[in-house]
Rosetta silent file (secondary structure, phi, psi, omega in degrees, C-alpha in Angstrom):
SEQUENCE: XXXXXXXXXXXXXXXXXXXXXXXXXXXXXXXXXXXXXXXXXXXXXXXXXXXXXXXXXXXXXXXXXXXXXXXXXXXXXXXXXXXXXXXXXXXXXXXXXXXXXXXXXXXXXXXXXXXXXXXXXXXXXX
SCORE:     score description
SCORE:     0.000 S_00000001
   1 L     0.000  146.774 -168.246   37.206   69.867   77.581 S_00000001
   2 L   -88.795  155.297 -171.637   40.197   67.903   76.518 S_00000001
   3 L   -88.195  151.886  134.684   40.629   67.379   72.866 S_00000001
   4 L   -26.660  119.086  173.539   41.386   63.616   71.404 S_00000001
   5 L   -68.662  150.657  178.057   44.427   62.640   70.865 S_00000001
   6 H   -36.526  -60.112 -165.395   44.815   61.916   66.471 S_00000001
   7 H   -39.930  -48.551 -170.313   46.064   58.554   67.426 S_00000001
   8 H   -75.091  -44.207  173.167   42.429   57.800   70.043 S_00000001
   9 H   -46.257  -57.662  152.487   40.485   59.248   67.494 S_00000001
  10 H   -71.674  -43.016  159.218   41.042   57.005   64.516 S_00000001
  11 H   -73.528   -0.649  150.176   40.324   53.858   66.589 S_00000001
  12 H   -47.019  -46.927 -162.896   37.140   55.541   67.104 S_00000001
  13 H   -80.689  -49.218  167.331   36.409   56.247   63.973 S_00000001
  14 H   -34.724  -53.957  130.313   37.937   52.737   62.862 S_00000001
  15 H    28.686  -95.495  179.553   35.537   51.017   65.106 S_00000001
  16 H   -88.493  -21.400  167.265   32.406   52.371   64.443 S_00000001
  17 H   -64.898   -9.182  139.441   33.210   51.642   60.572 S_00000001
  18 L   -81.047  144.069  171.928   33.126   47.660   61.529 S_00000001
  19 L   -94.349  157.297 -155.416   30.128   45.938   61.100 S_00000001
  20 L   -55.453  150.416  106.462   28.929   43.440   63.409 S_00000001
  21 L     8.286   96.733 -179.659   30.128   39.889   61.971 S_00000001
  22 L   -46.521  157.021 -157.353   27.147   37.921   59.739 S_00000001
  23 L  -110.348  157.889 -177.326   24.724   36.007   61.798 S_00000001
  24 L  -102.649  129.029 -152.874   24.878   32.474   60.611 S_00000001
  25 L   -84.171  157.323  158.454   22.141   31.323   58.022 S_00000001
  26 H   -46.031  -18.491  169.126   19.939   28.769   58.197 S_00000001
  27 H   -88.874  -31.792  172.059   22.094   26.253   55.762 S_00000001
  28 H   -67.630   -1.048  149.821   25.220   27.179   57.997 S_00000001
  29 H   -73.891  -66.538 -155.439   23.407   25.686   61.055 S_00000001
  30 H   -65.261  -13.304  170.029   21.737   22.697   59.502 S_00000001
  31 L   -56.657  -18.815 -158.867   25.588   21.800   58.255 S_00000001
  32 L   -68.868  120.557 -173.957   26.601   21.817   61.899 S_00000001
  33 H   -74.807  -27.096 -178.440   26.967   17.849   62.836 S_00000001
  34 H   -59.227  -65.455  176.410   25.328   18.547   66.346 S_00000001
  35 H   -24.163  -66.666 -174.007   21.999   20.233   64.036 S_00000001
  36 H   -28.634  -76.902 -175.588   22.406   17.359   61.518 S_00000001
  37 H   -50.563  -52.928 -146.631   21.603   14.846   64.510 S_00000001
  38 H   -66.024  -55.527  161.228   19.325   16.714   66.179 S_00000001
  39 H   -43.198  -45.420 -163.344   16.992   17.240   62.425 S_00000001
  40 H   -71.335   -9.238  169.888   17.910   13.431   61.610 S_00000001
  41 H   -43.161  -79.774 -172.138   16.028   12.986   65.307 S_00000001
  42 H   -35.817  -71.843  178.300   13.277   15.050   64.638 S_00000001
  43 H   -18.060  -71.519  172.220   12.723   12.796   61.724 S_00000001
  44 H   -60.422  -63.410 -169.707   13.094    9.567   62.997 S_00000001
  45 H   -39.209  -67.501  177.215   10.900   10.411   65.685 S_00000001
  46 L   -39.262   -1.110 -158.636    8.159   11.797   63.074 S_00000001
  47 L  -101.921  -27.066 -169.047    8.755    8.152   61.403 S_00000001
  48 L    93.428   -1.511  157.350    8.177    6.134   64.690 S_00000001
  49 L   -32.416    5.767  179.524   11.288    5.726   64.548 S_00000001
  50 L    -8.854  -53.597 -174.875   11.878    5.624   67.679 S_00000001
  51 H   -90.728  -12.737 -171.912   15.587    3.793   68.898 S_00000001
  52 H   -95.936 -135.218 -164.851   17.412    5.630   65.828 S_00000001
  53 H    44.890  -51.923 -173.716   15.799    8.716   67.058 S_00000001
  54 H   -68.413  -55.427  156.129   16.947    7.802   70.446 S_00000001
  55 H   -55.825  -52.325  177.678   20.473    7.680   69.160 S_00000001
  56 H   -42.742  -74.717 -165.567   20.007   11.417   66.775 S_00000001
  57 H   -31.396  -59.962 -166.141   19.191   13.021   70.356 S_00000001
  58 H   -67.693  -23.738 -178.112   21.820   11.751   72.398 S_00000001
  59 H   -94.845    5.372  154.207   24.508   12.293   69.694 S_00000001
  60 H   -87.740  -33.520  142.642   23.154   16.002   69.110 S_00000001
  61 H    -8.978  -89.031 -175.032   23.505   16.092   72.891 S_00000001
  62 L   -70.683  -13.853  172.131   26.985   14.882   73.154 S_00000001
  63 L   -89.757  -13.779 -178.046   28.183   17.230   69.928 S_00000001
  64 L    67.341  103.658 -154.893   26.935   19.951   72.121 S_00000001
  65 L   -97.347  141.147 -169.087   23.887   21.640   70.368 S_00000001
  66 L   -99.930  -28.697  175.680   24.593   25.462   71.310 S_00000001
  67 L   -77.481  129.739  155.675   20.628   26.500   71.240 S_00000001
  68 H   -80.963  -44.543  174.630   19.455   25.956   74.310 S_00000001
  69 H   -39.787  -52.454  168.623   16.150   25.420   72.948 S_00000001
  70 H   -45.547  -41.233  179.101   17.462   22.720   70.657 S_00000001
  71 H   -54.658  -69.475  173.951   19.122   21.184   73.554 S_00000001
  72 H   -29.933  -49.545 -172.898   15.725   21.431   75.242 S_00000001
  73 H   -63.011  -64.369 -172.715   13.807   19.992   72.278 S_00000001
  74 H   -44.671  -98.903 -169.559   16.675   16.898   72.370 S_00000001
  75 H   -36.263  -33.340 -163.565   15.909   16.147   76.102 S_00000001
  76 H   -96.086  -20.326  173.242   12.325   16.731   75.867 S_00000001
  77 H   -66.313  -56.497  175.542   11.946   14.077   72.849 S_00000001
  78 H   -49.331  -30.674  160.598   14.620   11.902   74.535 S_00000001
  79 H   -76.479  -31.118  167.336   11.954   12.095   77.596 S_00000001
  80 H   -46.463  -59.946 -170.498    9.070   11.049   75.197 S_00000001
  81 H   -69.611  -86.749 -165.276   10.913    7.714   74.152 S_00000001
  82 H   -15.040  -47.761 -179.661   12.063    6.883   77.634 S_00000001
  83 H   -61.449  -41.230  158.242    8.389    7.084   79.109 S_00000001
  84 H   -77.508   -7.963  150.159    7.202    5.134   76.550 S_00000001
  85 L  -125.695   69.127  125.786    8.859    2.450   77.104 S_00000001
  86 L    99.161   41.955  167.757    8.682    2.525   80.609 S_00000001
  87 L  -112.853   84.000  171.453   12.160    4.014   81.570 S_00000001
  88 L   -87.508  -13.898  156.370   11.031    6.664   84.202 S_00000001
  89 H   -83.285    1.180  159.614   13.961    7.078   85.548 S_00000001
  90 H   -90.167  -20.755  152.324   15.315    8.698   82.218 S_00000001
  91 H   -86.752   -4.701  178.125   12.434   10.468   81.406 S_00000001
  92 H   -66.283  -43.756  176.104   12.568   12.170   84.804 S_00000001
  93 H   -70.812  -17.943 -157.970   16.426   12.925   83.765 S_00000001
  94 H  -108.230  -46.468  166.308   15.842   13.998   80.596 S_00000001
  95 H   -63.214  -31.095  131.067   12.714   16.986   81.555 S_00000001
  96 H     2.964  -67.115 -164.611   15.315   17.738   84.142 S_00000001
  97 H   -90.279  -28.922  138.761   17.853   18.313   81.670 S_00000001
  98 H   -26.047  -69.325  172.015   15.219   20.129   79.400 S_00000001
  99 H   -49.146  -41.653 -174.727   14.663   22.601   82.143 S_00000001
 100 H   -65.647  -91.973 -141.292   18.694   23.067   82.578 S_00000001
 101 H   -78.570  -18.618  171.251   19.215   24.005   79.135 S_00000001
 102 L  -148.968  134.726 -163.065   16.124   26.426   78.667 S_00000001
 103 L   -76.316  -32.286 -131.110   14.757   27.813   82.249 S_00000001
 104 L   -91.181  -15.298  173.702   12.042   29.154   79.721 S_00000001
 105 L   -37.452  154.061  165.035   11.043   25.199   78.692 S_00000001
 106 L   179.297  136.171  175.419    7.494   23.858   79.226 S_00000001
 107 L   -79.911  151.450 -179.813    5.590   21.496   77.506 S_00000001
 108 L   -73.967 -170.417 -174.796    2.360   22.541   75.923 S_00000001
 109 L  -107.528   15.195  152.300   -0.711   21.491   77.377 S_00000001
 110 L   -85.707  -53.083  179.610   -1.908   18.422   74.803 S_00000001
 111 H   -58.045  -39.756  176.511    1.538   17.251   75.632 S_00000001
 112 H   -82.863   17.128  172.695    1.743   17.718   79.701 S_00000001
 113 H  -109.943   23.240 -160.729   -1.850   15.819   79.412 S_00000001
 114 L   -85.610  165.045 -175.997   -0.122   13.161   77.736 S_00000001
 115 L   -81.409  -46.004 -152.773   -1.434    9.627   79.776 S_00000001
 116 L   -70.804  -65.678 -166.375    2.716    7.980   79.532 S_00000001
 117 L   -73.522  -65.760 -143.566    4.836   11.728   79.964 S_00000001
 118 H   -84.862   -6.029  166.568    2.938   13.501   81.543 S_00000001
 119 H   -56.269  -37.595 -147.467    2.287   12.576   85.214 S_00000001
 120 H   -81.159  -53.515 -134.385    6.450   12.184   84.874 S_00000001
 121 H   -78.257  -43.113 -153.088    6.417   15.529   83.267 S_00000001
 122 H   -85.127  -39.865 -179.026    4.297   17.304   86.107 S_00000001
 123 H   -62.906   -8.390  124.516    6.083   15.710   88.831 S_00000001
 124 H   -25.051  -48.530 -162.946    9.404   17.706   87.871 S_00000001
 125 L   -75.420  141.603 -178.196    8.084   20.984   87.699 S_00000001
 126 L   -99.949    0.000    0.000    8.848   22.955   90.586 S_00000001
């Protein structure tokens, strides 16, 4: 067996003595302006808030939210408002665009029984 050159050796050893990079904390996310919108969403939405809401989504959308789930969560809210006020073709676009961003998406089942979303919801699903 051949021996290790000094030189190959020491970036081995160099290497395994970095550690991974810190994972980024929960205040270093919500600082994030895509996060920001997507929580001031969340909000509005909880509020009834409903067209500023409408606006949080699309502009944590458009900052490009990196979670797919968040991404998901955006589009699947963004399909809530649309449905309710009768703009099916945008909630049809928007569970669409749920599904795109997390394969793994589904609404729960008080929500795909909703009377407004959810016929919209089930006729998507493949």
């Amino acid at each position: 067996m051949k021996s290790l050159s000094p030189f190959v050796l020491a970036l081995l050893v160099a290497g395994c003595a970095m550690s991974p990079p810190p994972r980024p904390g929960l205040l270093d996310v919500v600082e994030r302006p895509a996060e920001q919108a997507l929580l001031a969403g969340l909000r509005a939405y909880e509020d009834a808030q409903y067209t500023d809401a409408e606006k949080q989504f699309s502009l944590a959308l458009k900052l490009g939210l990196p979670s797919p789930k968040d991404r998901a969560a955006a589009a699947k809210h963004l399909a809530f408002i649309y449905c309710t006020s009768n703009r099916l073709t945008e909630c049809e676009a928007s569970f669409r665009a749920a599904k795109a961003a997390d394969p793994n998406f589904a609404l729960g089942k008080s929500e795909a029984g909703h009377p407004l979303w959810g016929p919209v919801y089930k006729r998507v699903q493949p």
